[in-house]
BADO-895516 format. One record per residue (C-alpha): residue number from 1; x, y, z. Coordinates in pm, 1 decimal. Each point is the difference from the previous one (the first is absolute). Example, Ala and Ser with C-alpha at 12.3 -4.5 7.8 and 13.67 -1.06 7.14 Angstrom:
BEGIN
NODE   nr        xx        yy        zz
NODE    1    1230.0    -450.0     780.0
NODE    2     137.0     344.0     -66.0
END
This chain:
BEGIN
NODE   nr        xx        yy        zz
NODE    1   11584.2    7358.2    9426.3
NODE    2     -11.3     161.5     375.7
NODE    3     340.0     130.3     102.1
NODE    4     210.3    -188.0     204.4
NODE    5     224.4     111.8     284.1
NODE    6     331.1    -163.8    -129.4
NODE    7    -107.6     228.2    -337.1
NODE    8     -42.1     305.2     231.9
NODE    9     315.3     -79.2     147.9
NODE   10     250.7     -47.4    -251.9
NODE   11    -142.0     264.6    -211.3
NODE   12     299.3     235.7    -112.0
NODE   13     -42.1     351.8     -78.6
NODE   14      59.4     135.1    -393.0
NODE   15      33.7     335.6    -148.9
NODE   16    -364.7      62.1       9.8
NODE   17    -237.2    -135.7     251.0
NODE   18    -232.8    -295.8     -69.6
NODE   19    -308.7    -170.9     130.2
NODE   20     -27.6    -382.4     155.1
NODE   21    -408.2     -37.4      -9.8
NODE   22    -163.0    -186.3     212.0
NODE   23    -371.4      19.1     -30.4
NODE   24    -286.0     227.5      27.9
NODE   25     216.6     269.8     -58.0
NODE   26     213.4     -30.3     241.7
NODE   27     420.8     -23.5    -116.1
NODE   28     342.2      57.1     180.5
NODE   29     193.9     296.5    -170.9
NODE   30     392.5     -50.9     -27.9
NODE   31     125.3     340.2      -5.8
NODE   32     350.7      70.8    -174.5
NODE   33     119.1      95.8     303.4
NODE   34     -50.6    -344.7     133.0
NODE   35    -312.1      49.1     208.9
NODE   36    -263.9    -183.4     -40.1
NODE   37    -383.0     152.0      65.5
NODE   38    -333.7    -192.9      23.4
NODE   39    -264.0     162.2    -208.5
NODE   40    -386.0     -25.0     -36.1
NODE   41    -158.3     160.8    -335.3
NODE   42    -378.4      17.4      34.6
NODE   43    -325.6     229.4    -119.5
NODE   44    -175.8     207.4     176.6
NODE   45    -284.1     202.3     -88.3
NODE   46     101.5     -58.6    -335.8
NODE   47     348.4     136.0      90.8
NODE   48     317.2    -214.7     -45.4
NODE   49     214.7      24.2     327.9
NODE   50     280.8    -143.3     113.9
NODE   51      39.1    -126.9     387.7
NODE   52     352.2     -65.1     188.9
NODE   53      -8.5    -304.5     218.1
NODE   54     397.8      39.7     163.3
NODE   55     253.3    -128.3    -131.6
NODE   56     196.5    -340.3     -50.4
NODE   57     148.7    -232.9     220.9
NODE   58    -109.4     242.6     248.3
NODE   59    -367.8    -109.0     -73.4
NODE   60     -17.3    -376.3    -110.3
NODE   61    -208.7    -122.3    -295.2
NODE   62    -255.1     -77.1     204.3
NODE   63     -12.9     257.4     178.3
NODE   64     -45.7     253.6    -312.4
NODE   65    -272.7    -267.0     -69.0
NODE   66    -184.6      38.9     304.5
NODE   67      24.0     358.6     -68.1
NODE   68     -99.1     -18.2    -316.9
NODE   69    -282.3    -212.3      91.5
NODE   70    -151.2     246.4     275.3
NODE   71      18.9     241.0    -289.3
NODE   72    -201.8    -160.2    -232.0
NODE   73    -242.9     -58.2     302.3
NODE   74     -50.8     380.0      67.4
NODE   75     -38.4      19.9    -399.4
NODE   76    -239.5    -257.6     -19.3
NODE   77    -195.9     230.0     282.3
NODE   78     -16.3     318.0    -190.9
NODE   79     283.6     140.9     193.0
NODE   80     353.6     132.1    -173.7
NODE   81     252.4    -152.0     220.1
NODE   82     258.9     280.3     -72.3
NODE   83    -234.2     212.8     161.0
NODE   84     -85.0    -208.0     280.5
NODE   85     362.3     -29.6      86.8
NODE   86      69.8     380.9      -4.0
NODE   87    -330.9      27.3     241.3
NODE   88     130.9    -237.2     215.8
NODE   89     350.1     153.8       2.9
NODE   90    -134.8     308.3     141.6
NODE   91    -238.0     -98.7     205.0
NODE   92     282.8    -176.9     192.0
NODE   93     166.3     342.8      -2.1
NODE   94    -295.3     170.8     127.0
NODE   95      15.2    -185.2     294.4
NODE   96      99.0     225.3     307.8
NODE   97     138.1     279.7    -168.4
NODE   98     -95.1     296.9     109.5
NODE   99     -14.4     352.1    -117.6
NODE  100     336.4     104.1     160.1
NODE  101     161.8    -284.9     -38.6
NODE  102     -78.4      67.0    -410.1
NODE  103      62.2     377.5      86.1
NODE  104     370.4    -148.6      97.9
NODE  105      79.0    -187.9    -262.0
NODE  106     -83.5     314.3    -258.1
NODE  107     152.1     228.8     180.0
NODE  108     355.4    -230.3     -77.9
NODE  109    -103.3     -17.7    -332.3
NODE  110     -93.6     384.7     -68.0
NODE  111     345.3     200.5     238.3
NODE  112     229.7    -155.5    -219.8
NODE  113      44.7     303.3    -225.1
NODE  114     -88.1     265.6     212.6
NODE  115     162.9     224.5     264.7
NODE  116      60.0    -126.1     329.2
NODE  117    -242.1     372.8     149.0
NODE  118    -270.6    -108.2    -264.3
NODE  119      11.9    -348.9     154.0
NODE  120     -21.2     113.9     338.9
NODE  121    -245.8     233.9     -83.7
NODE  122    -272.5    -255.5    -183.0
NODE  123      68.1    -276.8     289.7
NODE  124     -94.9     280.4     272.1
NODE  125    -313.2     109.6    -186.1
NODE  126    -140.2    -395.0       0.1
NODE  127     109.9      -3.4     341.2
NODE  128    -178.4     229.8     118.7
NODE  129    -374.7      30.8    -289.6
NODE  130      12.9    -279.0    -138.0
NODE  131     109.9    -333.5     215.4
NODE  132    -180.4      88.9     305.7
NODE  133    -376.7     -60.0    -223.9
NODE  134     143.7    -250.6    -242.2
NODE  135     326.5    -225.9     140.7
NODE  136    -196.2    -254.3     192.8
NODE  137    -229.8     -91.4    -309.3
NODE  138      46.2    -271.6    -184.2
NODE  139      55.4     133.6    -386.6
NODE  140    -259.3    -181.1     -90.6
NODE  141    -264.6     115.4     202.1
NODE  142     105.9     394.5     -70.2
NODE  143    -311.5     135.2    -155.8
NODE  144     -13.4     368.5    -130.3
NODE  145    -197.7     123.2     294.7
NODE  146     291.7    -131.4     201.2
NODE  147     183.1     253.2    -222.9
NODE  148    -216.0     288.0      -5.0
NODE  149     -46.6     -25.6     394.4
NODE  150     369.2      11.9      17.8
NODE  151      45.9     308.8    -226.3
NODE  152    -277.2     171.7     216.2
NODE  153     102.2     -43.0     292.5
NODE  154     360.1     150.1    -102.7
NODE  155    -187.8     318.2    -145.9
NODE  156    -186.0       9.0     333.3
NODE  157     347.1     104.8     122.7
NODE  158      32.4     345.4    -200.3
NODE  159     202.3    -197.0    -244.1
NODE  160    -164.0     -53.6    -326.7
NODE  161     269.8      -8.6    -239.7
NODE  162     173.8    -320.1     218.5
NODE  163    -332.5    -157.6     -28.0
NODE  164      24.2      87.7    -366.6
NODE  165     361.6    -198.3      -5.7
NODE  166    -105.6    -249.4     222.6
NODE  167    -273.6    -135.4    -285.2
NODE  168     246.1      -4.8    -252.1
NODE  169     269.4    -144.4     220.1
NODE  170    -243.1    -297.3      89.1
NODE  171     -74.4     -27.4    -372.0
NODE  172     373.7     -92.1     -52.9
NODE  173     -10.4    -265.0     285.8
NODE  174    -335.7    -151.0    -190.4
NODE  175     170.4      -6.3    -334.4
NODE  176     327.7    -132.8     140.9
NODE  177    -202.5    -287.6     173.5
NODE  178    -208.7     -87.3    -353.7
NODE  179     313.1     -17.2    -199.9
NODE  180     208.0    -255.0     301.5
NODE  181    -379.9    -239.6      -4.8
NODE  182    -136.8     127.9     331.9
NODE  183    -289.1     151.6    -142.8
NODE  184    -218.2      29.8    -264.5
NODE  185    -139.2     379.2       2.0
NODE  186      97.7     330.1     110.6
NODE  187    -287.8     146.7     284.3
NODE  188     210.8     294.2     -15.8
NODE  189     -25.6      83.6    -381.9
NODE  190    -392.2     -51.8      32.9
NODE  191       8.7     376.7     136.9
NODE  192     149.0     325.2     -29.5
NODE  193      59.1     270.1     239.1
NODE  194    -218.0     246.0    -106.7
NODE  195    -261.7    -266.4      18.1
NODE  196      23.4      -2.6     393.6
NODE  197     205.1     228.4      82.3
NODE  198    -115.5     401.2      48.2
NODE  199     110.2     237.9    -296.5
NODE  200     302.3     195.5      67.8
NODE  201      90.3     352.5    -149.7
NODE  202     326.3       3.3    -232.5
NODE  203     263.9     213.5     193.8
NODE  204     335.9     134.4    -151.8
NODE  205     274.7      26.7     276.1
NODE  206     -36.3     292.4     188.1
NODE  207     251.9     273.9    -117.0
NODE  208     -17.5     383.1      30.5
NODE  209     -23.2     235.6    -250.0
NODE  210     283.5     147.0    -122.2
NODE  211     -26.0     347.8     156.6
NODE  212       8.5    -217.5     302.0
NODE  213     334.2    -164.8     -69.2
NODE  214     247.6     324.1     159.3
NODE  215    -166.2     -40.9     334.9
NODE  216       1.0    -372.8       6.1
NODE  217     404.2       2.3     -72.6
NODE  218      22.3     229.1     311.8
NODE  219    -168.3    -230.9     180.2
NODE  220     156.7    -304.7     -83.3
NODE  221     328.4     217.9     111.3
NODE  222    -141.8      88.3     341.6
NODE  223    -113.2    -324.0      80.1
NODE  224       9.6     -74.3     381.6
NODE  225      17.8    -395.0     -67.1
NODE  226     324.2    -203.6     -45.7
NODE  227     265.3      76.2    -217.5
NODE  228     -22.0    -342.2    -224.6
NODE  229    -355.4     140.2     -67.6
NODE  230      49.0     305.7    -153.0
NODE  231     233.5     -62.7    -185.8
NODE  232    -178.6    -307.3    -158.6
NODE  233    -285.8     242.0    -100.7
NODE  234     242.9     267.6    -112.0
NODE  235     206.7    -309.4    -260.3
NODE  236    -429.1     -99.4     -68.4
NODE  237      -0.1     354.1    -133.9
NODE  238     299.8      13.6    -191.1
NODE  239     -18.7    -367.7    -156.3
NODE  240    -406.1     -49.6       7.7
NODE  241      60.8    -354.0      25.9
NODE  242    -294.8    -207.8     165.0
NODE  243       4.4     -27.9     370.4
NODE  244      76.0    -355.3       8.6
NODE  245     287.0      49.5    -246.2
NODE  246     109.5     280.4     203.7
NODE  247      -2.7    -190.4     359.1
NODE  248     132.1    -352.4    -117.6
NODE  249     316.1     194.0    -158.6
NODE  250     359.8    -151.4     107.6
NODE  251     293.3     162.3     -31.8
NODE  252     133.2    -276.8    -212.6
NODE  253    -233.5     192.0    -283.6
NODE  254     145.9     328.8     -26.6
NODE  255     321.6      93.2    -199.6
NODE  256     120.0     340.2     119.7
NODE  257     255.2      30.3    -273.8
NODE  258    -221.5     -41.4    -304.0
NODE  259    -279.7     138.7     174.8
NODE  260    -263.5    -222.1      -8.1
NODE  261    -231.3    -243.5     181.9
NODE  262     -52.0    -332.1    -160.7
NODE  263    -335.4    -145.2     156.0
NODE  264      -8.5    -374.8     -67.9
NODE  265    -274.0    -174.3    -147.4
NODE  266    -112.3    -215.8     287.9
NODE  267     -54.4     355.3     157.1
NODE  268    -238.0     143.8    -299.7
NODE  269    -322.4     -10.0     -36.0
NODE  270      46.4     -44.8    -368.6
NODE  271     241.7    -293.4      75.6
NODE  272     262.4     206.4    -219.0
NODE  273     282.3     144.2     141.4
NODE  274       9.6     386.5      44.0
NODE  275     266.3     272.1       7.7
NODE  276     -27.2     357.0     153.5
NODE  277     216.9     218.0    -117.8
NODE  278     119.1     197.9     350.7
NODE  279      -8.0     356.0      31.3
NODE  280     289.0     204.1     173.7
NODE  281    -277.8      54.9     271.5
NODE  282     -94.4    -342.8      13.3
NODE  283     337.2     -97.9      44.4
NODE  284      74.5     270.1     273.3
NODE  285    -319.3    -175.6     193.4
NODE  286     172.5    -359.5     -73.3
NODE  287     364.8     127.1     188.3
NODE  288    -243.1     112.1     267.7
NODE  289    -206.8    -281.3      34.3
NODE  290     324.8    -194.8     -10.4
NODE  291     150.6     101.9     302.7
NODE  292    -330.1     -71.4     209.8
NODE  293     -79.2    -346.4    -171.1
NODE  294     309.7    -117.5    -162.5
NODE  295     122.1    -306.5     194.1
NODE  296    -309.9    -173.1    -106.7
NODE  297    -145.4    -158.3    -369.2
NODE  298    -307.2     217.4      35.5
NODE  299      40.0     371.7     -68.1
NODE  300    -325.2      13.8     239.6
NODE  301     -22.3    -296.5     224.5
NODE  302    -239.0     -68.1     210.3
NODE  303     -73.4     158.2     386.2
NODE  304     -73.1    -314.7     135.1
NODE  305     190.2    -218.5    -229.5
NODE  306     297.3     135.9    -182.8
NODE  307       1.6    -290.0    -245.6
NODE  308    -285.3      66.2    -141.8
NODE  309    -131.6     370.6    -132.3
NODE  310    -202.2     234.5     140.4
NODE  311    -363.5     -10.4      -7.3
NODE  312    -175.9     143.3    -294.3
NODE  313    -232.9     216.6     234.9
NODE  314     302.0     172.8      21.2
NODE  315       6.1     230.2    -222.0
NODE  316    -373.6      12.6      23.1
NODE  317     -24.6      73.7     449.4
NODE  318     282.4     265.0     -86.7
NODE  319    -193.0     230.9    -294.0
NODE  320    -280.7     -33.9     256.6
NODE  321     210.4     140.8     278.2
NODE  322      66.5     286.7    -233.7
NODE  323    -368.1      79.9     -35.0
NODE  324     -38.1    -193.0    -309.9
NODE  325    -232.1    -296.3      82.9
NODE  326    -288.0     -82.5    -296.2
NODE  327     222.3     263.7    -185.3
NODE  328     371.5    -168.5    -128.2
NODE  329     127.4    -311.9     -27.0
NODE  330     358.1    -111.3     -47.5
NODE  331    -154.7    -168.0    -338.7
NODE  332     -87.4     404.3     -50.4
NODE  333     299.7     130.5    -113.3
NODE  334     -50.2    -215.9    -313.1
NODE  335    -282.5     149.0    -123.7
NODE  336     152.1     350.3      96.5
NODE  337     289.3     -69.8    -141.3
NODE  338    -146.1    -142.7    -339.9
NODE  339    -238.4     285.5     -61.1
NODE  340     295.5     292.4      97.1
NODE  341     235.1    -185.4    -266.8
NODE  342    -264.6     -53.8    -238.4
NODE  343    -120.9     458.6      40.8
NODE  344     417.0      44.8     -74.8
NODE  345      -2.3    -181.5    -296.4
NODE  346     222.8    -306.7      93.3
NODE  347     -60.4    -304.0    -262.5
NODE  348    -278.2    -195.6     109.8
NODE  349     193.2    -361.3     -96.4
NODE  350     275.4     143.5     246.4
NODE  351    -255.0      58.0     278.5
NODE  352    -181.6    -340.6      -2.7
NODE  353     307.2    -176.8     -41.4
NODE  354     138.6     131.2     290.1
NODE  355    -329.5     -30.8     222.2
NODE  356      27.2    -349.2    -149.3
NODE  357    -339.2       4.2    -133.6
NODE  358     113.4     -96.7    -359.9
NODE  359    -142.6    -344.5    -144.4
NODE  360     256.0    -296.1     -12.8
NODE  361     -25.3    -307.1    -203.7
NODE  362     242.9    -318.7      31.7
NODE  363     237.5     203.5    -298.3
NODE  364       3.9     359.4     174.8
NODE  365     -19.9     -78.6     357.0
NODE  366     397.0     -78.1     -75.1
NODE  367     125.4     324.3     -87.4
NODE  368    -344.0     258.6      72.0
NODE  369     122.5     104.4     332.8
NODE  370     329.3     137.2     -93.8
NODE  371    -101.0     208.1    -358.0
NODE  372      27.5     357.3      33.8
NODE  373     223.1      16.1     265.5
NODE  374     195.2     317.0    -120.0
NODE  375    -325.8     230.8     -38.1
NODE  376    -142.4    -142.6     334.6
NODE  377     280.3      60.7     177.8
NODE  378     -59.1     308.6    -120.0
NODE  379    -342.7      78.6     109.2
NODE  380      82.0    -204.8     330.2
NODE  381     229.5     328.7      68.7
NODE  382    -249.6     213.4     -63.8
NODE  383    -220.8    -108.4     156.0
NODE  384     188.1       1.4     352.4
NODE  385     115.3     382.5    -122.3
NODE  386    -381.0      94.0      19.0
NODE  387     -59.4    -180.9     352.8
NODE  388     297.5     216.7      98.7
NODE  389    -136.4     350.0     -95.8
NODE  390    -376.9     -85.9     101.6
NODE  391     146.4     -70.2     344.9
NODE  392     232.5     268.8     -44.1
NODE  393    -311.2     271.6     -46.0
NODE  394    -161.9    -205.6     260.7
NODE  395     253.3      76.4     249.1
NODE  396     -52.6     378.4     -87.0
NODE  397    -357.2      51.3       2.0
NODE  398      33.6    -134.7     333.2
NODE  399     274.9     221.4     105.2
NODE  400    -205.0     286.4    -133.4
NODE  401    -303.5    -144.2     186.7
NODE  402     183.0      44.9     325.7
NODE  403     129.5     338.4     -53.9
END
């Protein structure tokens, strides 16, 4: 017998959910909960599926028939009507919505767990390579020529490693758009940069040698520039930290007392948090640096706007004031510092740890960043002692130079 509305309607849930048929497959579900869901249970291709047709009293009984009839119509035709109904829901979604507008919505779905500099950062760089070729396109029209002419024209700049980024930062959007219905394929993941892109030569951050390191220390101590800028290099050099850990640093971080620097996670490139066990040198910069930049959040804030840090060219422009462009890097005195520890025998675990190059996993990335914090205090002090007599023998040679 066909169901009947005053059945559908004064059906009353149990303790496990049961079926009202009415015909051709089609029967109201009454849920424990008390809802009650029209259902449609059909083949396909050999395949038994199961199609949702709303829900009761929302949708009548003859309205779930009329539904249900439709279906049976698109059957009859060859076609699944599951998967007309998902083609149908995104071509409606496909409608106007363009590249940026997609670009938009990911970039709301993506910034939730990252920093608020790598947000900035990634919205800039689509800004400025990526939007200007793509944001007026409608996503489904984006081809992968669209993508490759955009990625070229950002090399043509001088700037193949954004074009590089700028592929896979598109391939996110793509992916993003496929999983929400507005597309069905990724143009973007059809290529790969070294596909279209010319080759580029692997290159380590420039450093200089260690022989090199006495007259660089002078340097950095004769340094015409502003104050705030030498002594960020000379706590780089103490703490080899990365530059943007180094510039981003509030004063809200550092615990005189105990002697350390707690970098937070959202700072990290690891997405751990990090401590650096301070030196007495380090600390003697800190009290200076204090007294020029103290009133603020940021221990190096900004020229042009004191809320946020200074650039990270900084360090960079300065080292090339010194004579050191294409030669050293504020990323340098990592590698220097690494391969000097390593030559005096310091324990490699303790070294990587504190250049925060050990691997983390969800159990370790709890408690990794603050093992061995006796022996790298430790090695932190000696290795500000040695800066000190380099610059120390620096300081004479030149003295002897003059006489």
């Amino acid at each position: 017998m066909p169901l009947t509305d005053t059945q559908a309607r004064k059906a009353r849930p149990s303790a496990n959910p049961f079926k009202l048929s009415d015909s051709g497959g089609l029967y109201l579900a009454v849920m424990p909960t008390g809802g009650k869901l029209w259902r449609w249970k059909y083949r396909f291709d050999g395949k038994e599926k199961l199609m949702a047709l709303g829900s009761y009293p929302e949708v009548s009984l003859a309205e779930a028939r009329n539904r249900h009839a439709e279906g049976k119509r698109l059957l009859a035709a060859g076609v699944d009507p599951m998967a007309r109904r998902m083609a149908v829901k995104i071509a409606s979604k496909q409608s106007g919505n363009t590249f940026k507008a997609i670009t938009t919505l990911w970039m709301d779905h993506w910034k939730v767990d990252k920093n608020d500099r790598h947000v900035d950062t990634t919205r800039r760089r689509l800004d400025a390579n990526v939007l200007p070729s793509l944001g007026a396109l409608k996503i489904t029209d984006i081809l992968a020529p669209d993508v490759v002419a955009m990625a070229r024209a950002v090399e043509a700049r001088g700037a193949s490693d954004v074009a590089r980024r700028a592929i896979e930062t598109t391939s996110q959007i793509f992916r993003y758009a496929i999983a929400h219905g507005y597309i069905t394929r990724n143009p973007a993941a059809e290529i790969k940069p070294k596909d279209v892109l010319r080759p580029r030569q692997t290159q380590n951050y420039s450093r200089v040698d260690a022989k090199e390191l006495p007259t660089l220390l002078r340097q950095i101590e004769v340094y015409p520039g502003t104050h705030v800028t030498r002594l960020a290099i000379k706590l780089m050099a103490f703490t080899f930290v990365r530059t943007s850990e180094l510039i981003g640093a509030r004063w809200s971080e550092f615990d005189f007392e105990t002697r350390r620097w707690d970098i937070p996670a959202e700072r990290m490139k690891m997405r751990t948090p990090h401590i650096v066990p301070l030196s007495e040198q380090a600390i003697e910069v800190l009290q200076t640096l204090h007294t020029l930049s103290g009133s603020g959040a940021l221990l190096f804030p900004g020229d042009r706007n004191p809320a946020k840090p200074m650039s990270n060219n900084t360090i960079l422009f300065a080292l090339g004031r010194m004579g050191y462009k294409g030669r050293m890097t504020g990323h340098g005195f990592r590698g220097i510092a690494s391969t000097i520890l390593h030559e005096q025998g310091f324990d490699h675990q303790h070294i990587e740890l504190q250049l925060a190059h050990a691997p983390r996993n969800a159990v370790s990335a709890a408690y990794n960043h603050a093992l061995y914090l006796k022996p790298r205090a430790t090695m932190m002090q000696k290795w500000a002692d040695y800066l000190t007599e380099l610059q120390k023998k620096a300081n004479v040679v030149s003295i002897r130079g003059v006489a």
